[in-house]
C-alpha positions as a printed NumPy array, in Angstrom:
array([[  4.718, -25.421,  -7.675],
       [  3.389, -21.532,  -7.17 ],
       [  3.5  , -21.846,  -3.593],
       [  0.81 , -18.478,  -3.507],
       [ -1.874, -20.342,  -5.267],
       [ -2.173, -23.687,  -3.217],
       [ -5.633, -22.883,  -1.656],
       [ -4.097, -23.17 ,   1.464],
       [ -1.629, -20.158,   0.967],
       [ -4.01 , -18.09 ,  -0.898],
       [ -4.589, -16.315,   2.436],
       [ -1.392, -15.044,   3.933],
       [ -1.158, -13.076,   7.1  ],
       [  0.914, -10.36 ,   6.752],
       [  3.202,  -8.577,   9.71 ],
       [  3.553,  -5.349,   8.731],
       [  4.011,  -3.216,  10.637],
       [  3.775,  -5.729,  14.017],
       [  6.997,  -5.597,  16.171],
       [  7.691,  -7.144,  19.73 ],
       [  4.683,  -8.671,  21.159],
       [  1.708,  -7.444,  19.205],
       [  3.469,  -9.323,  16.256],
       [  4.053, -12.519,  18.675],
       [  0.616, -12.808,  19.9  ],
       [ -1.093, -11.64 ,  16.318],
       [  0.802, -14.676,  14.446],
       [  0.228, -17.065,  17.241],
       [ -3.657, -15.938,  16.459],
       [ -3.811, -16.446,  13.077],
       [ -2.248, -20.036,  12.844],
       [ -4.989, -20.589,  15.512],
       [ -7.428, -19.582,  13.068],
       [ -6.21 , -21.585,   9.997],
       [ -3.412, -19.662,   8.669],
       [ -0.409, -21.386,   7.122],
       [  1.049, -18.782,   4.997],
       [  2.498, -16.006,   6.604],
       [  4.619, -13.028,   5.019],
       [  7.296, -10.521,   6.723],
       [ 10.333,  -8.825,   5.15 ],
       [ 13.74 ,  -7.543,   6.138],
       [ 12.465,  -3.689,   6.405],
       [  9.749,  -4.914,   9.063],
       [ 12.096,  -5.804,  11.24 ],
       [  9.737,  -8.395,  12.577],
       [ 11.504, -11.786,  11.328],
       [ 12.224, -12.566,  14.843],
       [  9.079, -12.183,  16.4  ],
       [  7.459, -14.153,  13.377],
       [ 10.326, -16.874,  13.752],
       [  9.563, -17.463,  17.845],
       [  5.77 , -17.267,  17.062],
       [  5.865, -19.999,  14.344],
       [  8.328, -22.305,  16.269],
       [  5.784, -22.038,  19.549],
       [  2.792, -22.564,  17.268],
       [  4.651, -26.488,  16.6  ],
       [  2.974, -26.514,  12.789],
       [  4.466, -29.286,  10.87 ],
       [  7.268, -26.732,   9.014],
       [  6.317, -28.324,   5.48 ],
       [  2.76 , -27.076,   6.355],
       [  4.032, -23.6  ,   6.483],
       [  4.249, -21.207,   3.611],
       [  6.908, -18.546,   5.041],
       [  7.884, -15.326,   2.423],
       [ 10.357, -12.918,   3.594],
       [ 11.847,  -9.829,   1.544],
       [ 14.973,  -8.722,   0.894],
       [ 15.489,  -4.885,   1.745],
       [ 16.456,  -2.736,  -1.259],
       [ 20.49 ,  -1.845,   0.787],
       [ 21.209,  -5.071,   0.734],
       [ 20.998,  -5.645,  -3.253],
       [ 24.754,  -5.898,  -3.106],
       [ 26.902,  -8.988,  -4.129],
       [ 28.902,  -8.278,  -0.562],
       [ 25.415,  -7.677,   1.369],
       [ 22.322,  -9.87 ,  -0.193],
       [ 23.238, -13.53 ,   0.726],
       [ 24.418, -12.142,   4.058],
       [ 21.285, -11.054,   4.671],
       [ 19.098, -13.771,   3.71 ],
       [ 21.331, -15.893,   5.666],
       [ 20.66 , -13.506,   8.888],
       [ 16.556, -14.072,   7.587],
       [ 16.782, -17.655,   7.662],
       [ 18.517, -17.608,  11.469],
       [ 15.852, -15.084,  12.868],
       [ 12.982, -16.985,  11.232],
       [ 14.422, -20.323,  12.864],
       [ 14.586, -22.415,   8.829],
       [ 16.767, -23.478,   6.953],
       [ 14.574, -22.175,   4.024],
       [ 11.837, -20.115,   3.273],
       [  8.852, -20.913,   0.914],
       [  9.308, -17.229,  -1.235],
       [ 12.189, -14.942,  -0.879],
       [ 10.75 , -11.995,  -3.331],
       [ 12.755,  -8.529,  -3.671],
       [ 10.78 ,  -5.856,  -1.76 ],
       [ 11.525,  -3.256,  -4.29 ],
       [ 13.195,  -2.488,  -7.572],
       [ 16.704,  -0.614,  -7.266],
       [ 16.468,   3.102,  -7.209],
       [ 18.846,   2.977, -10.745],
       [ 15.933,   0.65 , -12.373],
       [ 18.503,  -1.766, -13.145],
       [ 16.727,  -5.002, -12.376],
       [ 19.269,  -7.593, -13.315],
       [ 22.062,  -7.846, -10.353],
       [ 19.561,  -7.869,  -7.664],
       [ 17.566, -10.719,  -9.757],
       [ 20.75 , -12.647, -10.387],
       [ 21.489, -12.52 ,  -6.858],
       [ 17.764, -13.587,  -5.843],
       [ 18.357, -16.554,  -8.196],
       [ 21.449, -17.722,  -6.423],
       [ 19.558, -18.194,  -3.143],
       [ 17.079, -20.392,  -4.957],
       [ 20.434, -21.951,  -6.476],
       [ 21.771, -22.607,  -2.946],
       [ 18.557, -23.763,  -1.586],
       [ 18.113, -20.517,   0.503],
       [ 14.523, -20.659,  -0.869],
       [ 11.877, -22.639,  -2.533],
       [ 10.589, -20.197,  -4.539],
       [ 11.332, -16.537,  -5.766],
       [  9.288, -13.895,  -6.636],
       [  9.423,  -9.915,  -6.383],
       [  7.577,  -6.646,  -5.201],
       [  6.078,  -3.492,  -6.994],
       [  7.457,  -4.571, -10.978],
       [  6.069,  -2.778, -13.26 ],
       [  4.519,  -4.395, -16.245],
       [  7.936,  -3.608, -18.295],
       [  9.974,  -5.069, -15.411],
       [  8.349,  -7.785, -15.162],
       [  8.825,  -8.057, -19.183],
       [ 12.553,  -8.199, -18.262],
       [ 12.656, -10.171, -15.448],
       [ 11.305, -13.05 , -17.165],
       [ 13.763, -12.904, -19.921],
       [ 17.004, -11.986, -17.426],
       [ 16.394, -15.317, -15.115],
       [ 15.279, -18.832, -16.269],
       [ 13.725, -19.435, -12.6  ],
       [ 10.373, -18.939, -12.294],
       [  8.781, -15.838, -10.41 ],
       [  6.058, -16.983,  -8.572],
       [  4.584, -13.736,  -7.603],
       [  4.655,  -9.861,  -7.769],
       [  3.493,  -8.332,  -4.687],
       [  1.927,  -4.929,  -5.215],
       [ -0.293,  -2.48 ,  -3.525],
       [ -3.907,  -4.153,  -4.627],
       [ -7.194,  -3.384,  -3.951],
       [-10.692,  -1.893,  -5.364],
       [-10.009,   1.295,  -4.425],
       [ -7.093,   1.507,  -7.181],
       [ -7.09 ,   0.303, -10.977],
       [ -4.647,  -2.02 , -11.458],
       [ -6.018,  -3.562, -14.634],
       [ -3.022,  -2.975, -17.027],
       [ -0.425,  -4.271, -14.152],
       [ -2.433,  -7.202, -13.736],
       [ -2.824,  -7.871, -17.435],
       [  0.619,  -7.365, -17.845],
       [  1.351, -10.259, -15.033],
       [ -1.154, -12.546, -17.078],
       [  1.132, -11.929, -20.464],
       [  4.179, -13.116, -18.598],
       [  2.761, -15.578, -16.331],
       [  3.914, -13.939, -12.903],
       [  0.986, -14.348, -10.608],
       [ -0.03 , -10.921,  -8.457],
       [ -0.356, -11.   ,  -4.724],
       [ -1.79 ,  -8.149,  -2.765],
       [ -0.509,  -5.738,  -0.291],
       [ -2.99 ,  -2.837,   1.959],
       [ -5.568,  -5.132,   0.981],
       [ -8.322,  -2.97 ,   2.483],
       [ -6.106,   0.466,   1.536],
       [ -5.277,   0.488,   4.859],
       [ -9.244,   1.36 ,   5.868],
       [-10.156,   3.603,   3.144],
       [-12.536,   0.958,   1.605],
       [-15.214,   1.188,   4.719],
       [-15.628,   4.915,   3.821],
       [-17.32 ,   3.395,   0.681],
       [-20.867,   1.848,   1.753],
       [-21.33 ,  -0.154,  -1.271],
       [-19.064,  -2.853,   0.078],
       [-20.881,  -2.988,   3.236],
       [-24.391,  -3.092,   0.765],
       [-23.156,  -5.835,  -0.964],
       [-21.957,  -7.723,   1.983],
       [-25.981,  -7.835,   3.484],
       [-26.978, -10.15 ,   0.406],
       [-24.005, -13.058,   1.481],
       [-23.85 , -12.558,   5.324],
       [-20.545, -10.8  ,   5.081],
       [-18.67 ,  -7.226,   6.413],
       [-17.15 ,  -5.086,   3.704],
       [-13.553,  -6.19 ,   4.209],
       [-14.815,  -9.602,   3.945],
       [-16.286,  -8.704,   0.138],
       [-13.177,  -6.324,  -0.654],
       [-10.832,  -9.545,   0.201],
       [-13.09 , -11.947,  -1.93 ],
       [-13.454,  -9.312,  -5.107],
       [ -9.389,  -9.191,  -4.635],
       [ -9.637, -13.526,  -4.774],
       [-12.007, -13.533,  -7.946],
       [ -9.695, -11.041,  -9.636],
       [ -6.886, -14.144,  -9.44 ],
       [ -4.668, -12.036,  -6.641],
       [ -3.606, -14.093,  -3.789],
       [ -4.094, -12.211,  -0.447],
       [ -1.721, -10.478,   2.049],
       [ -3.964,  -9.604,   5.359],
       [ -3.052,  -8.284,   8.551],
       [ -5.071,  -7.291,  12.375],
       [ -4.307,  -7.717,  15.599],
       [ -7.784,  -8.104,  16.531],
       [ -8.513, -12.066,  16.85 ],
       [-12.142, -11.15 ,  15.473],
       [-11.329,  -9.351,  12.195],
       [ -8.095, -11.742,  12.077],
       [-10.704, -14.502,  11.439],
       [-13.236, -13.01 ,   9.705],
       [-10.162, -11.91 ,   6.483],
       [ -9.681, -15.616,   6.685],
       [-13.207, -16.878,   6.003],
       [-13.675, -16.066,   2.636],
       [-13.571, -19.035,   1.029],
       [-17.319, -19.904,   1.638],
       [-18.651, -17.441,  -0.773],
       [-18.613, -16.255,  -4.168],
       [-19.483, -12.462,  -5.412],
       [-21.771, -12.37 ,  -8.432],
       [-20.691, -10.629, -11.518],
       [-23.37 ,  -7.711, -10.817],
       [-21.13 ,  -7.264,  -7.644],
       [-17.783,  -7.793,  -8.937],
       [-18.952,  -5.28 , -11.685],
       [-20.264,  -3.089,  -9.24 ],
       [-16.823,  -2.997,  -6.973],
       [-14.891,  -2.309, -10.039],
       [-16.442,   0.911, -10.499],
       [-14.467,   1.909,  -7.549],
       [-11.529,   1.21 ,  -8.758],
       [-11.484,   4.861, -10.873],
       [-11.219,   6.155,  -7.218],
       [ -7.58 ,   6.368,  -7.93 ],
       [ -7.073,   6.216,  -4.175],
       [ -2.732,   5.122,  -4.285],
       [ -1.208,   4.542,  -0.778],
       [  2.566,   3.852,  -1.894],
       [  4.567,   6.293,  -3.975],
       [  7.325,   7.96 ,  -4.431],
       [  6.851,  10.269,  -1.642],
       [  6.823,   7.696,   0.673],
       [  8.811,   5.471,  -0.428],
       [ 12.179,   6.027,  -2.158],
       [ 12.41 ,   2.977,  -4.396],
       [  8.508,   3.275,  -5.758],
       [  8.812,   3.225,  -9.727],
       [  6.896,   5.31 , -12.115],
       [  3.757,   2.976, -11.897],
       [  1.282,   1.862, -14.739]])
């Protein structure tokens, strides 16, 4: 089962970029509040911290939906089920829900690193695979190069950006999309119409920009250390935007407004 669309783990909290005990004490508030799913990665260096946080909470583990990443060095036969291993012990399971590739390899050769990624799931490492920032053509390939399912591509997602062709590209192959910098990272509440829109249902403007991202079929990645906002992204399920709205918000998406690329990060594709 897609692990990302049980409507339990359709809200995950994400970690990045939470370390030490701002990531301890922001996890322990968001199970608090109703999270189960909960997403970190090898390059946040955070596993730990989510691992104690999880094991104080004492949540049933088959209750949890836990996705780490694996980083980008560690694509190597010699390195990746090392490292996944080394996940596993800092997270304190003997699985995790997703294990997803955080990026594609700098050559664009997608295959060894998927190969490897389906070996975990061989092993029982994980439950589920998935990957980060495909493009629609590597998704293409991905589906064709492993017989495991993907369960989800997690890319930088919100209405801020168009993302129409990616996402209609993960519709063609059946890979579900999951969201990353949700709220661009805080660019969305220079935009008033979110906050005009969010009058009519008793909502703020993040709470609108995470339910357009829900009605668009993207599964959620969230993170604050505020206990406040922390509950507010996860009480979104008691609305619905209209069409006029959603067709309203997706007017912003010609902003353009891109967080990741290649100048920030080394392994960013040539995106769609």
């Amino acid at each position: 089962m897609n692990v990302y669309f049980q409507k339990t783990h359709q809200r995950a909290f994400g970690t990045f970029p939470l370390t030490g005990d701002v990531a301890r004490d922001a996890i322990a508030a968001a199970a608090e509040v109703g999270y189960r799913a909960f997403d970190t990665a090898q390059m946040y260096e955070n596993e730990a911290e989510t691992g104690d946080s999880l094991a104080a909470t004492e949540i049933a583990r088959e209750e949890l939906c836990i996705t780490t990443k694996v980083h980008p060095d560690n694509f190597t036969p010699d390195k990746f089920l090392a490292s996944v291993e080394q996940s596993l012990k800092d997270l304190r399971i003997d699985y995790v829900d997703a294990l997803l590739l955080h990026w594609p390899p700098v050559d664009g050769d997608i295959a060894p690193s998927l190969r490897l990624l389906e070996e975990c799931y061989t092993r029982g490492l994980a439950r589920n695979i998935g990957v980060s920032n495909y493009t629609v053509q590597m998704m293409r390939d991905a589906v064709k190069i492993i017989d495991t399912p993907i369960v989800t591509n997690q890319v930088e997602f919100h209405p801020l950006l168009n993302q129409d062709v990616l996402l209609a590209g993960a519709n063609e192959v059946g890979i579900p999309l999951s969201s990353y910098s949700s709220v661009a990272r805080g660019e969305v509440f220079k935009h008033p119409e979110f906050a005009e829109i969010g009058e009519g249902y008793g909502k703020s403007a993040a709470q609108v920009v995470l339910r357009w991202i829900l009605q668009k079929g993207v599964s959620l990645n969230t993170m604050s250390t505020k206990p406040e906002n922390i509950r507010a992204n996860f009480e979104i399920k008691d609305f619905s935007l209209s069409n006029v709205d959603m067709a309203r918000i997706e007017k912003l998406t010609h902003t353009g407004y891109r967080i990741v690329s290649s100048d920030l990060v080394p392994w960013a594709p040539e995106w769609d």
